[in-house]
TITI-833557 format. One record per residue (C-alpha): residue in one letter; x negated, y negated, z negated. Coordinates in pm, whole numbers, plus 50000, padded with zeros to 5 digits. Last residue first. Layout:
# residues N
AXYZ...
***
This chain:
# residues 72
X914192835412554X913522856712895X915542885812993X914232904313251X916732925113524X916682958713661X920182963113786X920122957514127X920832992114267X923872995014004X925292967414091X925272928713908X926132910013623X929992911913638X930062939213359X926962944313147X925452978813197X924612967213551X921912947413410X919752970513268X917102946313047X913802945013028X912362923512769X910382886812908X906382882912953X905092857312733X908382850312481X909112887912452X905792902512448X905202881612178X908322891011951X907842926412055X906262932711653X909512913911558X911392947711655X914062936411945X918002933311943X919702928012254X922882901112253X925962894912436X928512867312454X931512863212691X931132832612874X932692853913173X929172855913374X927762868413044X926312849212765X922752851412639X921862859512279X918242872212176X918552888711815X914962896311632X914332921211420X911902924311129X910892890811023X908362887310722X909352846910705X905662847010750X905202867210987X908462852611223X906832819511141X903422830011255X905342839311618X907222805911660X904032786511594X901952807111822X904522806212107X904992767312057X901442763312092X901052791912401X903792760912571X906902779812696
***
């Protein structure tokens, strides 16, 4: 994602004073699921991605690969 984009998306969240933010992605089954993340990781989360545990969602993947990165 362009660092324009990023900087209009994250003055935005400010200004629309923005506490949580909802990133949806849909399981293997279409089945969708969701994290929740304080605005103030809204950066992190569009540079760099949010952890995510994998094998806590079913049909992702085991146990010893579940260290995943979700990325909006």
């Amino acid at each position: 994602m362009s660092p324009e984009i990023i900087s209009s998306m994250l003055e935005r969240i400010e200004q629309d004073n923005v506490r949580f933010l909802r990133l949806q992605f849909t399981d293997l089954l279409g089945m969708p699921k969701n994290v929740a993340i304080p605005a103030k990781q809204a950066e992190k989360a569009l540079t760099d991605g949010i952890g995510l545990d994998g094998s806590s969602i079913e049909g992702f993947v085991r146990i010893e690969e579940s260290d995943m990165v979700l990325r909006p």
